[in-house]
N, CA and C atoms as a LAMMPS dump frame, in Angstrom:
ITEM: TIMESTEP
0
ITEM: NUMBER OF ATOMS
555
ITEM: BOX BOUNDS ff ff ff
-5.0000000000000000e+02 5.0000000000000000e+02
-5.0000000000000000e+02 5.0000000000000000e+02
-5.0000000000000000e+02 5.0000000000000000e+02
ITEM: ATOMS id mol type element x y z
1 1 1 N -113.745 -97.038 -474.799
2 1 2 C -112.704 -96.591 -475.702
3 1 3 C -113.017 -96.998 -477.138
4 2 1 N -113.47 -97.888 -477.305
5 2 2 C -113.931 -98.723 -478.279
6 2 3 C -115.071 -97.764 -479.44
7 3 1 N -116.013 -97.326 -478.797
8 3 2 C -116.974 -95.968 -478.974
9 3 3 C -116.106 -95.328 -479.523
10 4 1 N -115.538 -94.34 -478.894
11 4 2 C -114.474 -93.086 -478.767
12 4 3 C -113.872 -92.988 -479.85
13 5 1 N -112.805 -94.485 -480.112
14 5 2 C -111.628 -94.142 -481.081
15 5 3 C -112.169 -94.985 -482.245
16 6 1 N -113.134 -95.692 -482.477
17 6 2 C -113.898 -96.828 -483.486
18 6 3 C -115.223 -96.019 -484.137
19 7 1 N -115.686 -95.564 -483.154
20 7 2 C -117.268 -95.612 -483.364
21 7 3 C -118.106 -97.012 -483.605
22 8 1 N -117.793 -97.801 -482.766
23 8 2 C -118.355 -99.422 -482.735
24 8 3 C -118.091 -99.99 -481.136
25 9 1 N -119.219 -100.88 -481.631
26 9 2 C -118.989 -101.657 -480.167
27 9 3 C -118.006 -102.338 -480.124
28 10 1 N -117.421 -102.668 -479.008
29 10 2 C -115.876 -103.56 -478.788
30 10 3 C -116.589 -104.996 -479.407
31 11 1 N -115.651 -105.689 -479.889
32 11 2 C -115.768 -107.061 -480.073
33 11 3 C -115.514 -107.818 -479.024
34 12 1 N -116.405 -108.802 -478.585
35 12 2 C -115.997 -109.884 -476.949
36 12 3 C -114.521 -110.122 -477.499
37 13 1 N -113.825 -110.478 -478.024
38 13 2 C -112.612 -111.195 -477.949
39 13 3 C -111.767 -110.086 -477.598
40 14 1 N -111.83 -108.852 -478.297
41 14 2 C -110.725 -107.436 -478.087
42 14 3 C -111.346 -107.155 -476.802
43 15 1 N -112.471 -107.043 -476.175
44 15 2 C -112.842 -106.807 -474.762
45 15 3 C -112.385 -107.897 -473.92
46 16 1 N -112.64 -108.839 -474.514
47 16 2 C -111.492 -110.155 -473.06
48 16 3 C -110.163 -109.557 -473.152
49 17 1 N -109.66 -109.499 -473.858
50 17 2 C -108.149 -109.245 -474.156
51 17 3 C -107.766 -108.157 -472.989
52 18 1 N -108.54 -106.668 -473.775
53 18 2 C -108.15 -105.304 -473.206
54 18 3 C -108.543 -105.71 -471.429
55 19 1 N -109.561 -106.412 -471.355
56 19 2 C -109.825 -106.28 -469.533
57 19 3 C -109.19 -107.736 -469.018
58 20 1 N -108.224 -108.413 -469.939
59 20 2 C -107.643 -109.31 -469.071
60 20 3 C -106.086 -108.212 -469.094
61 21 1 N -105.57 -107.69 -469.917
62 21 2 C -104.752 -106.959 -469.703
63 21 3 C -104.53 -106.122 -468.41
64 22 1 N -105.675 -105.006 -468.095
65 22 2 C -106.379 -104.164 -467.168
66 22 3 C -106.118 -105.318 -465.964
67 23 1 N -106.842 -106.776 -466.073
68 23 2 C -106.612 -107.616 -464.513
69 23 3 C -105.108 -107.576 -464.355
70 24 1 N -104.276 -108.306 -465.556
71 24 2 C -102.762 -108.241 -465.447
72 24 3 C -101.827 -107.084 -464.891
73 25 1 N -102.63 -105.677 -464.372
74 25 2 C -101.842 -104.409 -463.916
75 25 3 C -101.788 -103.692 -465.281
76 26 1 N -101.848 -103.909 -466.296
77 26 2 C -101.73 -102.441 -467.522
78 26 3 C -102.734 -101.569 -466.594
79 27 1 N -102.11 -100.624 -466.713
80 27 2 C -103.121 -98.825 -466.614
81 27 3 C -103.734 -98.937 -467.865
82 28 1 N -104.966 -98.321 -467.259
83 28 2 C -105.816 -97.924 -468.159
84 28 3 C -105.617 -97.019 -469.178
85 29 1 N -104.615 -95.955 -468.847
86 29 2 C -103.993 -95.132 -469.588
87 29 3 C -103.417 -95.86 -470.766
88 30 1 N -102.564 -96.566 -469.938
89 30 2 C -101.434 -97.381 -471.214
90 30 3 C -102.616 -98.127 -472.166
91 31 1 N -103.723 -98.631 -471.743
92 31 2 C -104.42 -99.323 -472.401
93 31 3 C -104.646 -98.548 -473.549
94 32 1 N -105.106 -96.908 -473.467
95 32 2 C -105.664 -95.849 -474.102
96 32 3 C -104.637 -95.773 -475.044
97 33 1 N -103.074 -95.744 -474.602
98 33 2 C -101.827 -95.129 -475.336
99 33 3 C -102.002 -96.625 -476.502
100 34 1 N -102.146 -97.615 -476.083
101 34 2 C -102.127 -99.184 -476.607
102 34 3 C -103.372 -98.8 -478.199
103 35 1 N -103.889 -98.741 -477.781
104 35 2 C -105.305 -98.233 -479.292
105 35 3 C -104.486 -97.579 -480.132
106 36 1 N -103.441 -97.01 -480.099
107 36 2 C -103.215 -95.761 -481.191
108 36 3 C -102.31 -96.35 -482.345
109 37 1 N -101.509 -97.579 -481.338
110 37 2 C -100.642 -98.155 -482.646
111 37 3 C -101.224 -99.696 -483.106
112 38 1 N -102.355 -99.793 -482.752
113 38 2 C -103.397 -100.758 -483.059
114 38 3 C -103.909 -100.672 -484.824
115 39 1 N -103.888 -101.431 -485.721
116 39 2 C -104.45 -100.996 -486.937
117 39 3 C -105.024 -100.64 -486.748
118 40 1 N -106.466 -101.087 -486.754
119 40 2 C -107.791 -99.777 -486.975
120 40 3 C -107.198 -98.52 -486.197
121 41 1 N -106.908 -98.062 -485.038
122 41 2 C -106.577 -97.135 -485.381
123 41 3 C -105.623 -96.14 -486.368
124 42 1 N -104.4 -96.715 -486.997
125 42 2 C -103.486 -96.376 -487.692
126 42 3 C -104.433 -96.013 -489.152
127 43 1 N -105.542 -96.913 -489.295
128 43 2 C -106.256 -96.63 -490.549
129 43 3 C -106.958 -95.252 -490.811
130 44 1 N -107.628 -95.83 -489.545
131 44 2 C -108.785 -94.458 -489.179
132 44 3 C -108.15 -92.711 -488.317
133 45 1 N -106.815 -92.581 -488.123
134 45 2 C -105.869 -91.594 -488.202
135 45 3 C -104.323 -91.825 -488.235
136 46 1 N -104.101 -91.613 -489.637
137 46 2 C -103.105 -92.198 -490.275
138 46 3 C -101.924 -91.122 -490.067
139 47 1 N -102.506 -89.172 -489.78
140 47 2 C -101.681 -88.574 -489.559
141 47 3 C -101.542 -88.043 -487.959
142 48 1 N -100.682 -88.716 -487.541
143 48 2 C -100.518 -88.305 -485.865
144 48 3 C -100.217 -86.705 -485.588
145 49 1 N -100.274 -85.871 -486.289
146 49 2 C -100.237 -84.621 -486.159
147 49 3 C -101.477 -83.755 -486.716
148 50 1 N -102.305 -84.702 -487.088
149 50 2 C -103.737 -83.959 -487.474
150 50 3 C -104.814 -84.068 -486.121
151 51 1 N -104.595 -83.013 -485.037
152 51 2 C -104.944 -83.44 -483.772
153 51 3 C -106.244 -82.814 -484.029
154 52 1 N -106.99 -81.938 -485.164
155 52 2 C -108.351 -81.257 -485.402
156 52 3 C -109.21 -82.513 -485.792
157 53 1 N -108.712 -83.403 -486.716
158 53 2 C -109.522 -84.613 -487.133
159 53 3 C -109.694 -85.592 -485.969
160 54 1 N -108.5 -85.428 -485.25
161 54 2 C -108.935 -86.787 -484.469
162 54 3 C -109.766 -85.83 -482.771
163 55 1 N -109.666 -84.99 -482.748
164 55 2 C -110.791 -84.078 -481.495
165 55 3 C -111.871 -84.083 -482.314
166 56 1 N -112.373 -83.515 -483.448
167 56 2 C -113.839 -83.961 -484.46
168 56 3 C -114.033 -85.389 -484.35
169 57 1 N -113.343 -86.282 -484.996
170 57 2 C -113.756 -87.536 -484.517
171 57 3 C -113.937 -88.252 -483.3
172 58 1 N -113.533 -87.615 -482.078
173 58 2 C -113.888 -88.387 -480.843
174 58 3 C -115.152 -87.27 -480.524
175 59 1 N -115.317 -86.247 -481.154
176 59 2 C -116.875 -85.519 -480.84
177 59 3 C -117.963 -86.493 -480.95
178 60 1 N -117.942 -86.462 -482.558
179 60 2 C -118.799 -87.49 -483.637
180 60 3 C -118.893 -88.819 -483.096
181 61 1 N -117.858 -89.623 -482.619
182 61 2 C -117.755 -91.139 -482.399
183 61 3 C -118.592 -91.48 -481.193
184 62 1 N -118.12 -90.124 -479.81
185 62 2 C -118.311 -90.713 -478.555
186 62 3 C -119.515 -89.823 -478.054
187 63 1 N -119.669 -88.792 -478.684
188 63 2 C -120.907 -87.659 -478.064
189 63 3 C -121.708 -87.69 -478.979
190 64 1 N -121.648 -88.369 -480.531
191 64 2 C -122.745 -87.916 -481.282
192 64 3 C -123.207 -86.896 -482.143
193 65 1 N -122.185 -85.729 -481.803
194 65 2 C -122.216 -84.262 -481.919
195 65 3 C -121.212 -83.846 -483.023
196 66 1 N -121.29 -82.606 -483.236
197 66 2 C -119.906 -82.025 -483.899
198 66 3 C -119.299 -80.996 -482.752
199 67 1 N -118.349 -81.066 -482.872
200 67 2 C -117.213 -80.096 -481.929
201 67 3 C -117.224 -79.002 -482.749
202 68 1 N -117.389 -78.492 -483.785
203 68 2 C -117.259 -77.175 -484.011
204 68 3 C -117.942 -76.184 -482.845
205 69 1 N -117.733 -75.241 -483.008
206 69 2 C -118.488 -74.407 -481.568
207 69 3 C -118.639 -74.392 -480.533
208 70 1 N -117.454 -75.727 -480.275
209 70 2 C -117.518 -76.363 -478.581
210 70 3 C -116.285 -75.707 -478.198
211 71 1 N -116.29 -75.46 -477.241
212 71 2 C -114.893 -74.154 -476.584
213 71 3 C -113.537 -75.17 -476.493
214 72 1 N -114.428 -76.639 -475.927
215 72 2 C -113.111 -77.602 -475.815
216 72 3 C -112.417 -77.841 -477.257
217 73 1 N -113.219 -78.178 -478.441
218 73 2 C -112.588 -78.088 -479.563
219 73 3 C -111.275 -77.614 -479.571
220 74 1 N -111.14 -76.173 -479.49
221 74 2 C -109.905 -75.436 -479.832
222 74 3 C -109.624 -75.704 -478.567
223 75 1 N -109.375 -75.539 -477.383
224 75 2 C -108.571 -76.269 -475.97
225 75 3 C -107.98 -77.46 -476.186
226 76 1 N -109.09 -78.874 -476.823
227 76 2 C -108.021 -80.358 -477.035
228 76 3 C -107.143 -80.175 -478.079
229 77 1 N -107.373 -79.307 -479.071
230 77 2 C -106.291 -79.36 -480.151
231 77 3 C -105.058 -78.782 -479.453
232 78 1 N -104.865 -77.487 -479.022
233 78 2 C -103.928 -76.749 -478.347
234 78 3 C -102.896 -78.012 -477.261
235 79 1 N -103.909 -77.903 -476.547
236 79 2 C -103.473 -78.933 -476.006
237 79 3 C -102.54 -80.526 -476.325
238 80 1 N -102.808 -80.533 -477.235
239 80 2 C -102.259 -82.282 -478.474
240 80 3 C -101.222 -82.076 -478.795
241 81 1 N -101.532 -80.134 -479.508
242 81 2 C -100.291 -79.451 -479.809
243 81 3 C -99.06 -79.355 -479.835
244 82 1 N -99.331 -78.905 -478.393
245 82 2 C -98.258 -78.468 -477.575
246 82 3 C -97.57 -79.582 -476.808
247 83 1 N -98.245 -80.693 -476.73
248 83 2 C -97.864 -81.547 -476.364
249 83 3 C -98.29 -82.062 -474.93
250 84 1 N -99.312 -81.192 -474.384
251 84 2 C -99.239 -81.356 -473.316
252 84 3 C -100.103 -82.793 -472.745
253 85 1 N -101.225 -83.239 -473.5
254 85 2 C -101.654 -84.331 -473.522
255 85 3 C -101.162 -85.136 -474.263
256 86 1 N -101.214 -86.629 -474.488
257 86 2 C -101.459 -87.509 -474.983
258 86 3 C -102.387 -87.762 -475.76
259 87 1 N -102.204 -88.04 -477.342
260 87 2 C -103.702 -88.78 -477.662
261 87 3 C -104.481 -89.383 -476.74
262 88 1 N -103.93 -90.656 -476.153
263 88 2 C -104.526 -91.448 -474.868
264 88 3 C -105.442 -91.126 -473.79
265 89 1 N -104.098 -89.574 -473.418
266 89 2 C -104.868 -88.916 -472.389
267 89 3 C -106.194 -88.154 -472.783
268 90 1 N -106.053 -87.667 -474.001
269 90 2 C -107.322 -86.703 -474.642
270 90 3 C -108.825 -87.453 -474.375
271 91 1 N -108.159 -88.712 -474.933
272 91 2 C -109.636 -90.057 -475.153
273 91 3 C -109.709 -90.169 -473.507
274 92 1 N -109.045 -90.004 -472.648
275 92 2 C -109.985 -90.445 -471.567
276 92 3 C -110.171 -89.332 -471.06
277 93 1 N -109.924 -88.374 -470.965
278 93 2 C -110.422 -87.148 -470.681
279 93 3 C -111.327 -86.581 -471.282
280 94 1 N -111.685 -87.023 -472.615
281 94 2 C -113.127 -87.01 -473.372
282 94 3 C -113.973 -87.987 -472.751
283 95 1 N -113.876 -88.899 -472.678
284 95 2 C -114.752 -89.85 -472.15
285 95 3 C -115.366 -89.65 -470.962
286 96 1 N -114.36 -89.212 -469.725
287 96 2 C -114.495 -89.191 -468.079
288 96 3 C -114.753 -87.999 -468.088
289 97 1 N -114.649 -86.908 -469.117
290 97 2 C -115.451 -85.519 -468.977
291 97 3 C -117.109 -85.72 -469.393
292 98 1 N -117.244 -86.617 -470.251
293 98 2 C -118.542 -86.68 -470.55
294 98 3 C -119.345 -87.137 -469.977
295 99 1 N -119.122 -88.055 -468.755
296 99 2 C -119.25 -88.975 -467.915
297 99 3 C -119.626 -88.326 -466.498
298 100 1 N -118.273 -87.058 -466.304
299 100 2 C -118.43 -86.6 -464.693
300 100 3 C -119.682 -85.588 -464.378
301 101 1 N -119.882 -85.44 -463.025
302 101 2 C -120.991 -84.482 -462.934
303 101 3 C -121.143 -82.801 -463.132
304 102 1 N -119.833 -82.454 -463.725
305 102 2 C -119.729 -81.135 -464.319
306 102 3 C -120.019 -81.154 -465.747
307 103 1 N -119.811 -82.312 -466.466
308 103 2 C -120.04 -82.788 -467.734
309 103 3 C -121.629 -82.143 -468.375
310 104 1 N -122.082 -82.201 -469.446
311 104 2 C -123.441 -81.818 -469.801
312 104 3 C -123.68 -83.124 -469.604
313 105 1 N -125.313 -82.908 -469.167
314 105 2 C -126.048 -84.521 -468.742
315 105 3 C -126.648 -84.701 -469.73
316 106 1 N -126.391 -84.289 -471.418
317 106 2 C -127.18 -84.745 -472.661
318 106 3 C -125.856 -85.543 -472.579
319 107 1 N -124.275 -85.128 -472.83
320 107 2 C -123.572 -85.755 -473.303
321 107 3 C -123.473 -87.175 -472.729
322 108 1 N -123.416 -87.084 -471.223
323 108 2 C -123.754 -88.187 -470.353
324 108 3 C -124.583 -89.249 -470.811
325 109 1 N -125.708 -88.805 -471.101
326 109 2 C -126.429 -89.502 -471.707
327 109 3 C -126.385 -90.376 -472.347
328 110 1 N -126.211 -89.977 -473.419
329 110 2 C -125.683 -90.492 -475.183
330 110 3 C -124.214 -91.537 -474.93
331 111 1 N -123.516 -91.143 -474.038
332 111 2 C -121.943 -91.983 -473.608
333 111 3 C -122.985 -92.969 -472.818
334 112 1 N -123.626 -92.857 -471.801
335 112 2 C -124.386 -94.428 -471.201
336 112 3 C -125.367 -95.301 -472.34
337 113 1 N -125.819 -94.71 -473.435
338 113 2 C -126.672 -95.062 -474.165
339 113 3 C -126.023 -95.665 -474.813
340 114 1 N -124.688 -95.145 -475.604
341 114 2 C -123.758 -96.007 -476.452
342 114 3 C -122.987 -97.217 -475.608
343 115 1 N -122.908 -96.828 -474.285
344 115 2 C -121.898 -97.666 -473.607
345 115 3 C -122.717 -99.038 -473.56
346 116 1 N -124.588 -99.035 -473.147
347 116 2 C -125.396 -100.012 -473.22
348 116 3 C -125.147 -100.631 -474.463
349 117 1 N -125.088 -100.732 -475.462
350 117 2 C -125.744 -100.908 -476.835
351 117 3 C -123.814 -102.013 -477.097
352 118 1 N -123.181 -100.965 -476.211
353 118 2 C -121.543 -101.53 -476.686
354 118 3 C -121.548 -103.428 -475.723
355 119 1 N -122.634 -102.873 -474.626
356 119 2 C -121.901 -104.073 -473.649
357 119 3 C -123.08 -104.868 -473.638
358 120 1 N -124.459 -104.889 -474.943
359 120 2 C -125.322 -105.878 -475.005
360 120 3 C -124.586 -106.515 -476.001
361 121 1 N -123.797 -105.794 -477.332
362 121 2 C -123.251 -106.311 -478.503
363 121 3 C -121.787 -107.441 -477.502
364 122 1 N -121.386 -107.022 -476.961
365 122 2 C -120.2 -108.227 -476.52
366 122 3 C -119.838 -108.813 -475.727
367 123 1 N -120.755 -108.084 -474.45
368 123 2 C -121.037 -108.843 -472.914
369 123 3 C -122.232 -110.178 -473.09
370 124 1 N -123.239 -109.326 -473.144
371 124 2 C -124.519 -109.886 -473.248
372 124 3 C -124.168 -111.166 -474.336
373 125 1 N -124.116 -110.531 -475.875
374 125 2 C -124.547 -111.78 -477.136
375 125 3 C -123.052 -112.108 -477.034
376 126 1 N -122.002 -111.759 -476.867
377 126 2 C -120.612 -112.368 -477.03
378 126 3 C -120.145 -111.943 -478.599
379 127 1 N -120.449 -111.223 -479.438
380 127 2 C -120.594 -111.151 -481.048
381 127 3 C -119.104 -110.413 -481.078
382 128 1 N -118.201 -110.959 -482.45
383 128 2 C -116.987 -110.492 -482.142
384 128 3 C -117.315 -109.726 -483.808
385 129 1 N -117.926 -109.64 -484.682
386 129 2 C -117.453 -109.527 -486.22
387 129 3 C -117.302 -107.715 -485.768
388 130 1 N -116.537 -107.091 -486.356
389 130 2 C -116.159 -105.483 -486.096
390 130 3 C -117.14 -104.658 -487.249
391 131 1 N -117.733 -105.412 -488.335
392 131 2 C -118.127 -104.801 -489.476
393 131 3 C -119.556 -104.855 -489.118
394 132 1 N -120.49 -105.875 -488.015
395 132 2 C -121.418 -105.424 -487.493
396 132 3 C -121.225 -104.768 -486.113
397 133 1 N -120.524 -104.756 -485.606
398 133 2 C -120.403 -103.985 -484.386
399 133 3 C -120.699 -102.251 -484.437
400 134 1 N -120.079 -101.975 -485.81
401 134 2 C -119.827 -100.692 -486.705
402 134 3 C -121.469 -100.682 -486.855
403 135 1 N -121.675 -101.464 -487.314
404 135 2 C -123.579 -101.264 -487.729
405 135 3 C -124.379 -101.369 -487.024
406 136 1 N -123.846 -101.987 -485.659
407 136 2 C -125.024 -101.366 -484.518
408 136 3 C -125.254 -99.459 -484.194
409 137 1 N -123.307 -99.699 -483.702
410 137 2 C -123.343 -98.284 -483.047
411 137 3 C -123.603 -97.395 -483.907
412 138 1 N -123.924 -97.592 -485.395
413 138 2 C -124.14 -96.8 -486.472
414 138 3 C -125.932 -96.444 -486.541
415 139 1 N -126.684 -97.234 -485.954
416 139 2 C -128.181 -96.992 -485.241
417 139 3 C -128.548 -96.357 -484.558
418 140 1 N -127.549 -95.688 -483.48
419 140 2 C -127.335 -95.03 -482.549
420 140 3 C -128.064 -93.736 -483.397
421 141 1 N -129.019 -92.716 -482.397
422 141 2 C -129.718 -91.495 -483.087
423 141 3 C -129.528 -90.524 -481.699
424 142 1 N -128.794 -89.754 -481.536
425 142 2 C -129.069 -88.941 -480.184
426 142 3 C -130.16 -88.128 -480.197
427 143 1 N -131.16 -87.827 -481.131
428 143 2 C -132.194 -87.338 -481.823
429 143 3 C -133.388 -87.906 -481.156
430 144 1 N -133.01 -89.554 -481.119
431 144 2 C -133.892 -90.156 -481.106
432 144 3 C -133.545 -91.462 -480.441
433 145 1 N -133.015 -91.186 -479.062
434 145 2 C -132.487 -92.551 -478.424
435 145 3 C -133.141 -93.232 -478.214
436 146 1 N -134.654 -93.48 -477.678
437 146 2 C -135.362 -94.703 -477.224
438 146 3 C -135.335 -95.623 -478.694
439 147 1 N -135.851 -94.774 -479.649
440 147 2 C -135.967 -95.605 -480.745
441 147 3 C -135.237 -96.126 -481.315
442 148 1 N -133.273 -95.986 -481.658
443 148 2 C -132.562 -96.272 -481.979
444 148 3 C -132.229 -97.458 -481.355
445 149 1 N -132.221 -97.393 -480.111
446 149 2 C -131.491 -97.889 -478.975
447 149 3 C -132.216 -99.454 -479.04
448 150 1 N -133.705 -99.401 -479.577
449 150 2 C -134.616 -100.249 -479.568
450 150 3 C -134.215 -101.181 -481.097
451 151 1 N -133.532 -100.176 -481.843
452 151 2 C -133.586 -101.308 -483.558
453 151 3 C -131.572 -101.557 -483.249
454 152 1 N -130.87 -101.107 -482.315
455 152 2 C -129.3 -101.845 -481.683
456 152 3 C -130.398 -103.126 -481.386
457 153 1 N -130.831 -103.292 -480.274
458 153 2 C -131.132 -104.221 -479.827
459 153 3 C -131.574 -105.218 -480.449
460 154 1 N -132.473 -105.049 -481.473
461 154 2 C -132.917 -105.865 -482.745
462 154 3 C -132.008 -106.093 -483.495
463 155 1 N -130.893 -105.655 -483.666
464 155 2 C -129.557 -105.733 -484.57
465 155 3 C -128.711 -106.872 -483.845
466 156 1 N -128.573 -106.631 -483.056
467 156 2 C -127.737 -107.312 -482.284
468 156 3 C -128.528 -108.575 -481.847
469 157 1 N -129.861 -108.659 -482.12
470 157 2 C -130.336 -110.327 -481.62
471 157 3 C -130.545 -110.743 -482.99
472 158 1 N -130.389 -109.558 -484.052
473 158 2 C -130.369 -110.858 -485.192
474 158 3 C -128.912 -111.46 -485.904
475 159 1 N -128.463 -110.443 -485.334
476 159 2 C -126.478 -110.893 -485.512
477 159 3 C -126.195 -111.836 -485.187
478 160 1 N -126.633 -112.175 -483.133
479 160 2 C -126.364 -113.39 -482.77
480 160 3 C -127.005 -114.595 -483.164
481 161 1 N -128.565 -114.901 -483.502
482 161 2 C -129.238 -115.435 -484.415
483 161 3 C -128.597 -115.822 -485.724
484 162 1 N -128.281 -115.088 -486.769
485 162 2 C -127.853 -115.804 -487.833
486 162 3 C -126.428 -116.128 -487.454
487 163 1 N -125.667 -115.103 -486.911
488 163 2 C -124.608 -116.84 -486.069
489 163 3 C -124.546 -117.912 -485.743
490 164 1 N -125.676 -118.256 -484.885
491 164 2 C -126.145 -118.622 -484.346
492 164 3 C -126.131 -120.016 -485.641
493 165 1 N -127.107 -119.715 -486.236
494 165 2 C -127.74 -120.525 -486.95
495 165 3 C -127.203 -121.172 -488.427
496 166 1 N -126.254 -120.072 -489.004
497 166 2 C -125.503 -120.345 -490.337
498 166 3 C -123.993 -120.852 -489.9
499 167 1 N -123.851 -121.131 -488.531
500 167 2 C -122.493 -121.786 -487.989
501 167 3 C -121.294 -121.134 -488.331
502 168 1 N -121.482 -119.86 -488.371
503 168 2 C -120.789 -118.661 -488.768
504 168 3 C -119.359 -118.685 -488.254
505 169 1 N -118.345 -118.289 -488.977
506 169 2 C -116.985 -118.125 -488.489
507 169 3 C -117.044 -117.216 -487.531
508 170 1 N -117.776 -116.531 -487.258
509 170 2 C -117.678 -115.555 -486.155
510 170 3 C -117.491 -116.169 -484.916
511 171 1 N -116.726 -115.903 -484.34
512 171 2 C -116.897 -116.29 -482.785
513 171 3 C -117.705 -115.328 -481.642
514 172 1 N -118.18 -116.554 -480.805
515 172 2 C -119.209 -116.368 -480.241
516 172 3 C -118.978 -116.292 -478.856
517 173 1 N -118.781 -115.412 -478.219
518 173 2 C -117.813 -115.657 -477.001
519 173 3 C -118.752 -115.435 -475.938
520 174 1 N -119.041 -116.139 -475.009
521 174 2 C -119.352 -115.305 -473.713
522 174 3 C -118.697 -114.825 -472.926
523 175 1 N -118.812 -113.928 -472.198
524 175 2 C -118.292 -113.439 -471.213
525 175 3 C -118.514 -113.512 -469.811
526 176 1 N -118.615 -114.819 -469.532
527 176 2 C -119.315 -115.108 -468.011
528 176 3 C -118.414 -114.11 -466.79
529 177 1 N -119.397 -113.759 -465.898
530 177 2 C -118.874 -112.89 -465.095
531 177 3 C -118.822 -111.511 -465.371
532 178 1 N -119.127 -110.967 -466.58
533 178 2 C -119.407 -109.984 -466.697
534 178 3 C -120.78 -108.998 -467.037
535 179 1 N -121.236 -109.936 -467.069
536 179 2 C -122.983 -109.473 -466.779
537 179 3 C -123.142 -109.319 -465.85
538 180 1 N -124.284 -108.765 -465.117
539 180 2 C -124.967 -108.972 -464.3
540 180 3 C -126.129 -110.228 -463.693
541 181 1 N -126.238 -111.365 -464.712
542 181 2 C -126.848 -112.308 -464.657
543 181 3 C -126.129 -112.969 -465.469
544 182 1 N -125.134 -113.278 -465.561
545 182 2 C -124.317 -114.048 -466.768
546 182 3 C -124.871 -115.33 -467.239
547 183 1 N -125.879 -116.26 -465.71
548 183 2 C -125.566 -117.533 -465.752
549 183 3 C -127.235 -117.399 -465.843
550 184 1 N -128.212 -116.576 -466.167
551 184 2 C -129.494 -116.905 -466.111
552 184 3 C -130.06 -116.977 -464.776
553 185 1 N -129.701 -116.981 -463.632
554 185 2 C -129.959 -117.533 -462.495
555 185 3 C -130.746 -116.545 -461.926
């Protein structure tokens, strides 16, 4: 979601939060409905009835792409419209469409490629600052994923590094248990 409605990787602390919420019983939905009256989002779509900017921006944020010429374009707007979705619902129905196996497997793609890059920046290094998180997923090239994907990774070990090292206000969180090797072992 973080991708989707940011264009950045989640920060470990807003990712503990949102998936201790998710353990506590919130729906995932509500989680989705929860982002919209969140500042950054209120910043980054300030008019809740401009449903063309915010379907362009979850093109751009979460696929990489522009929605002009995409059939869904004019379908999610209609849809926002009329009321029949939810912002909330739109974002996960963008997401889990891009995701499922009717989905295009470029878009697929590019959503696992960003989703990696999201969960080395706050699983993996624990890095919470939002203004580099923005500058990883901003490396991101669907043009050119191996190579992008390769200077995130370099971004993100020198983020945690000069954290690391300049005793940075940033917090540094791990997330044990949510790796796949959390503990080195």
């Amino acid at each position: 979601m973080y991708i989707a409605y940011f264009d950045r990787a989640p920060d470990a602390l807003g990712l503990l939060y949102w998936g201790s919420r998710l353990a506590d019983g919130m729906l995932i939905e509500e989680i989705a409905a929860s982002f919209f009256v969140q500042p950054e989002s209120q910043a980054l779509f300030p008019d809740p009835n401009d449903n063309a900017a915010l379907v362009d921006a979850a093109y751009r944020n979460l696929l990489e792409r522009e929605a002009a010429g995409d059939p869904g374009r004019e379908y999610w707007i209609g849809e926002l419209g009329n009321g029949n979705v939810s912002r909330g619902e739109f974002m996960l129905a963008i997401i889990n469409g891009a995701k499922a196996e009717t989905g295009s497997a470029a878009d697929a793609k590019v959503v696992a490629e960003k989703g990696q890059i999201g969960y080395a920046y706050a699983v993996e290094r624990g890095l919470t600052d939002t203004a580099n998180a923005t500058a990883v997923m901003q490396s991101y090239d669907r043009a050119d994923a191996e190579a992008s994907i390769a200077a995130a990774d370099a971004l993100i070990a020198d983020f945690r590094t000069a954290a690391e090292a300049a005793g940075s206000t940033e917090a540094i969180v791990e997330l044990v248990g949510l790796g796949s090797d959390p503990l080195g072992l």
